[in-house]
C-alpha positions as CSV (number, residue, x, y, z in Angstrom):
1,X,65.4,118.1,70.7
2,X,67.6,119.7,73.1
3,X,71.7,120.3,72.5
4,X,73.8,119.5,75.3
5,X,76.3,121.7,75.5
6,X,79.6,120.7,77.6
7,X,78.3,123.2,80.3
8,X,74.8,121.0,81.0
9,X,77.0,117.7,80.3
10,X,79.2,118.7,83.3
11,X,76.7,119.9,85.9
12,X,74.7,116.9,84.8
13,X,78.2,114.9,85.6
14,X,78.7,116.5,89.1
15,X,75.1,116.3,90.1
16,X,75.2,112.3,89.6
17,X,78.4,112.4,91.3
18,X,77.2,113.8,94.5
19,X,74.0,111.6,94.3
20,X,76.4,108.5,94.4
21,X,78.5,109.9,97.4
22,X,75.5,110.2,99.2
23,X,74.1,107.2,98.6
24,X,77.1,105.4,100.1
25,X,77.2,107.7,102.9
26,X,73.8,107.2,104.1
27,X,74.7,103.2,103.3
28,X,77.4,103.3,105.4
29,X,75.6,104.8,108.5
30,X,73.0,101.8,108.2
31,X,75.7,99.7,108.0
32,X,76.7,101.1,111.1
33,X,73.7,101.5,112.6
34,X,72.3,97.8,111.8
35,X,75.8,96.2,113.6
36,X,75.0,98.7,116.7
37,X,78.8,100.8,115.4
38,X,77.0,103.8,115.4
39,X,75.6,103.4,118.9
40,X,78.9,102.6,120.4
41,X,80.8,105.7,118.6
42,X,78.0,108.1,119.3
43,X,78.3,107.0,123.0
44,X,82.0,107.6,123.2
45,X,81.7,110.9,121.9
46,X,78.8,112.0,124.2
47,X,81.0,110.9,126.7
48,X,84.8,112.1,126.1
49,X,86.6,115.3,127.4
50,X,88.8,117.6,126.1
51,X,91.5,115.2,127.1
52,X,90.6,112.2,125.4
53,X,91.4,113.9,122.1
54,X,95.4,114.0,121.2
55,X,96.9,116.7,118.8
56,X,98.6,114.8,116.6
């Protein structure tokens, strides 16, 4: 039987972490990709200038 020490417990902690934020990121872009979103934003950006984009 293996000892977890607080060490493994934590990396074990972070890798599910960034499993479940990149789960709902790819999610997200099927979301976005399924209502045509994606389309439409990728689109825009192809298509902007320099001056479409304001300092703020």
């Amino acid at each position: 039987m293996k000892i977890i020490t607080l060490t493994d417990l934590r990396k074990d902690l972070f890798k599910i972490i960034m499993a479940k934020k990149e789960y709902h990121h790819l999610k997200e872009l099927e979301y976005l990709e399924k209502t045509g979103t994606l389309n439409t934003i990728m689109k825009r950006i192809n298509n902007s200038t320099d001056d479409d984009f304001v300092e703020l």
